[in-house]
MIKE-353652 format. One line per field, with one value per residue: x, y, z of N, C-alpha, C, O in turn; residue in three letters; residue number from 1; chain. Coordinates in Angstrom, 1 decimal, m for minus. Layout:
<atoms>
n_px: c(X; ...)
n_py: c(Y; ...)
n_pz: c(Z; ...)
ca_px: c(X; ...)
ca_py: c(Y; ...)
ca_pz: c(Z; ...)
c_px: c(X; ...)
c_py: c(Y; ...)
c_pz: c(Z; ...)
o_px: c(X; ...)
o_py: c(Y; ...)
o_pz: c(Z; ...)
rest: c(ALA; ...)
nr: c(NUM; ...)
kette: c(A; ...)
</atoms>
This chain:
<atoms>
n_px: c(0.8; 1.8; 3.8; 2.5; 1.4; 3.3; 4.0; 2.3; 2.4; 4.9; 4.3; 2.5; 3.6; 5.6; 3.6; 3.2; 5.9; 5.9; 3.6; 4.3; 6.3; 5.3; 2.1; m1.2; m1.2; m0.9; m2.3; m4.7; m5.1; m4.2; m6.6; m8.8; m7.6; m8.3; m11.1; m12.3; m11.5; m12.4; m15.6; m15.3; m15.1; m17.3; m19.5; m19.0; m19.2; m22.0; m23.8; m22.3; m24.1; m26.3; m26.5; m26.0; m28.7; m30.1; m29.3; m30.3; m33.0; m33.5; m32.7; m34.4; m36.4)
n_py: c(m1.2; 1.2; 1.4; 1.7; 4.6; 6.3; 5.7; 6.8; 9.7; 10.3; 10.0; 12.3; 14.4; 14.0; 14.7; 17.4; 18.6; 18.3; 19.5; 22.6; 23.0; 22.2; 23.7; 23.1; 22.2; 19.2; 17.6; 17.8; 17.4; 14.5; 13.9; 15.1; 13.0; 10.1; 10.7; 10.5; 8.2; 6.6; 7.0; 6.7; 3.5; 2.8; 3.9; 1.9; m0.7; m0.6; 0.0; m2.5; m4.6; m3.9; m4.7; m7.3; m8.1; m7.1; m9.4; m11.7; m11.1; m11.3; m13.7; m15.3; m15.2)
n_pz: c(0.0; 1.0; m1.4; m3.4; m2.6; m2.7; m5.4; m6.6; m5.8; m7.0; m9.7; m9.8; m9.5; m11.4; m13.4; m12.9; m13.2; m15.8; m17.1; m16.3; m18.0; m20.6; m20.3; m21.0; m23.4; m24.3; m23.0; m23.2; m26.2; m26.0; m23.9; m26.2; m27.9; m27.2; m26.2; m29.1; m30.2; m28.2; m28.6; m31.6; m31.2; m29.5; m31.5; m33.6; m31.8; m31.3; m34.0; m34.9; m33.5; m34.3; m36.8; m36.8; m35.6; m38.2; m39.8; m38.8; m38.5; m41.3; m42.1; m41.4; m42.7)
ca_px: c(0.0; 2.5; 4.6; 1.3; 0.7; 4.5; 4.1; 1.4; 3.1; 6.0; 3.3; 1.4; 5.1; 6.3; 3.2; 3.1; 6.4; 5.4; 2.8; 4.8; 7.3; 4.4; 1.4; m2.2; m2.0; m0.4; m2.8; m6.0; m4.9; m4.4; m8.3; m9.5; m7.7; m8.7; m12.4; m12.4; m11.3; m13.6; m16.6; m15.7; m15.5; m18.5; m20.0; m18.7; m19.9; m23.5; m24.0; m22.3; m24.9; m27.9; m25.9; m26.2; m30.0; m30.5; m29.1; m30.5; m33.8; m33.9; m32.4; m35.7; m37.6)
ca_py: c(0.0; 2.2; 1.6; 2.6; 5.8; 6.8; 6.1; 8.1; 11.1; 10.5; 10.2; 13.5; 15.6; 14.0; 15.6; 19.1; 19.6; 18.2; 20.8; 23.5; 23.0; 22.4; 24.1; 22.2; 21.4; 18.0; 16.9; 18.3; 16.9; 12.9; 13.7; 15.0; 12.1; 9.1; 10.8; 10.3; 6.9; 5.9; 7.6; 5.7; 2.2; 3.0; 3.5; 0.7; m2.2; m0.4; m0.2; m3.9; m5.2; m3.9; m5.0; m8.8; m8.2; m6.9; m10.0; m12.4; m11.4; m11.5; m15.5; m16.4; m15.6)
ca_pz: c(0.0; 1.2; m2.8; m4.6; m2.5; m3.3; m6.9; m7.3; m5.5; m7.5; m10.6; m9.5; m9.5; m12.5; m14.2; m12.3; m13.9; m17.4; m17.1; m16.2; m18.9; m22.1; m20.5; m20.7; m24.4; m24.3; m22.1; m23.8; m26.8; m25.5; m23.7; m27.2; m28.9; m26.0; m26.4; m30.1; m30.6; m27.5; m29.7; m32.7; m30.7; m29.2; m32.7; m34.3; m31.1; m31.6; m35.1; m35.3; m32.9; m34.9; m38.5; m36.2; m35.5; m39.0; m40.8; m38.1; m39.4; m42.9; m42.2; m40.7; m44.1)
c_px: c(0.9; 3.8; 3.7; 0.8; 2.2; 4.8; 3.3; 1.9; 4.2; 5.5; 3.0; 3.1; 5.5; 5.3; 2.9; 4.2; 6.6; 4.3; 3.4; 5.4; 6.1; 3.2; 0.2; m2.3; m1.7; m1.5; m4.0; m6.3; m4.9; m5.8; m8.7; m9.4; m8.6; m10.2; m12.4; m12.5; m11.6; m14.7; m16.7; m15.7; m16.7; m19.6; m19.7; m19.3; m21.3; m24.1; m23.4; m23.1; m25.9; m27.4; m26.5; m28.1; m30.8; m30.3; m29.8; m32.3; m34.3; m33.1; m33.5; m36.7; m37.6)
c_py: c(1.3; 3.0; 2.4; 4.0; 6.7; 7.1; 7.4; 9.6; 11.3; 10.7; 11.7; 14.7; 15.6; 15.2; 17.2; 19.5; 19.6; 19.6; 22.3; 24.1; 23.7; 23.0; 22.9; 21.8; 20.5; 17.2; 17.2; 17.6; 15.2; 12.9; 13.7; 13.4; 10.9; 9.5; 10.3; 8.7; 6.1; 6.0; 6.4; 4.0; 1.8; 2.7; 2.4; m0.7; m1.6; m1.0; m1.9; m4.7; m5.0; m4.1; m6.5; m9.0; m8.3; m8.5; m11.6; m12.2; m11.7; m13.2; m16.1; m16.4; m16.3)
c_pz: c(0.0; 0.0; m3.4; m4.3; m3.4; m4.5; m7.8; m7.2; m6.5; m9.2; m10.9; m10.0; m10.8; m13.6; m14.2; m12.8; m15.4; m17.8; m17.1; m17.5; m20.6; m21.6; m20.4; m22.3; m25.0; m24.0; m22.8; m24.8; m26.9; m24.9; m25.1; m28.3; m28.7; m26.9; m27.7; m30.3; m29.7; m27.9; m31.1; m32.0; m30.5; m30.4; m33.4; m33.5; m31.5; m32.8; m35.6; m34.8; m33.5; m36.7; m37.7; m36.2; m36.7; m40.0; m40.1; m38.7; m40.4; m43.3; m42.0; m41.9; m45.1)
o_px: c(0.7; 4.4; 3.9; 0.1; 2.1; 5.3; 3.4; 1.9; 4.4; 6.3; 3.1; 3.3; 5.7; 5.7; 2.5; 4.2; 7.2; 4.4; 2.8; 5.2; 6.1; 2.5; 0.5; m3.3; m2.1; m1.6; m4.3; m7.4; m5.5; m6.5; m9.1; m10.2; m9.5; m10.5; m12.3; m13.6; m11.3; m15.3; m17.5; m16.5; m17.2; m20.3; m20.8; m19.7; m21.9; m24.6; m23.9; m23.3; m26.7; m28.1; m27.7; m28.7; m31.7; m31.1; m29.9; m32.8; m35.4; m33.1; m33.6; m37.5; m38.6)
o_py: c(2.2; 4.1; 3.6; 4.7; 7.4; 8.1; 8.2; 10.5; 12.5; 11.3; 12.2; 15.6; 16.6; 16.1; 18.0; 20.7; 20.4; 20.4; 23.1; 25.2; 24.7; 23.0; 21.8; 21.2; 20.4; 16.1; 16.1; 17.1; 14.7; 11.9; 12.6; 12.9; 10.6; 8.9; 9.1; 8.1; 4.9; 4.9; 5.6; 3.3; 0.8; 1.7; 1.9; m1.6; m2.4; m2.1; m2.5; m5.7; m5.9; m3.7; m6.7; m10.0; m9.1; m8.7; m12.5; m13.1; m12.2; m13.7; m17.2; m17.2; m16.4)
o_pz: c(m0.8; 0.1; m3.8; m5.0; m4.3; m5.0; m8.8; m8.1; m6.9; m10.0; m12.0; m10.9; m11.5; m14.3; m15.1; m13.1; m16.2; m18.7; m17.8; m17.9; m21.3; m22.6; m19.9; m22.7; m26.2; m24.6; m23.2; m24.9; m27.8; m25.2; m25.5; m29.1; m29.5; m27.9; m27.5; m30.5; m29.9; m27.6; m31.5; m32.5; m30.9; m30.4; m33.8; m34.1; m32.2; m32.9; m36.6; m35.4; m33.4; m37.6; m38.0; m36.8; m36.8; m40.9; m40.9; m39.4; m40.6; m44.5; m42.3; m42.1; m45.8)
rest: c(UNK; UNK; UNK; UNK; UNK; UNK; UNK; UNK; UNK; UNK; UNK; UNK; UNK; UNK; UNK; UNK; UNK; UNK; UNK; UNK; UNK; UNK; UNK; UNK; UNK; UNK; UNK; UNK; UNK; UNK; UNK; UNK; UNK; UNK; UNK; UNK; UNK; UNK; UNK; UNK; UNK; UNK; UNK; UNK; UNK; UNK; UNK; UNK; UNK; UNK; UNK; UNK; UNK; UNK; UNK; UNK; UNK; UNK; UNK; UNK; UNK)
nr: c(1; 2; 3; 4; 5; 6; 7; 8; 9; 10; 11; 12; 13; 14; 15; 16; 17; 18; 19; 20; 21; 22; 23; 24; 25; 26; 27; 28; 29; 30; 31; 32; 33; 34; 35; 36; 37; 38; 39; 40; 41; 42; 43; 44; 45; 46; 47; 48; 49; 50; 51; 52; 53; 54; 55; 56; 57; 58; 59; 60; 61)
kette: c(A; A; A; A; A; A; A; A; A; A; A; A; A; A; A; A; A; A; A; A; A; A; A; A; A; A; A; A; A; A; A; A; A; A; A; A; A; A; A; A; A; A; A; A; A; A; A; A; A; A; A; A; A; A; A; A; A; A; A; A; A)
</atoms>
């Protein structure tokens, strides 16, 4: 317990002076990308689940 609190502190620092150095638009950047290419996954399990439903019933005719 007492490694994972240290890491994190030592985590939290590393990025307070990444921040310091480049500012917030590193980091803005990796959210907007993350969001994106969690958006398209998203779309893609949906729309493949109702392509499955779609072809599941035009087998039964």
């Amino acid at each position: 317990m007492e490694y994972g609190h240290t890491a994190l502190l030592a985590a939290a620092e590393f990025a307070e002076l990444a921040a310091e150095d480049q500012g917030p638009g590193t980091t803005l950047r990796i959210v907007l990308v993350a969001s994106l290419v969690g958006a398209a996954l998203l779309a893609w399990l949906l729309l493949r689940g109702y392509r499955r439903d779609a072809d599941d019933d035009r087998d039964d005719t």
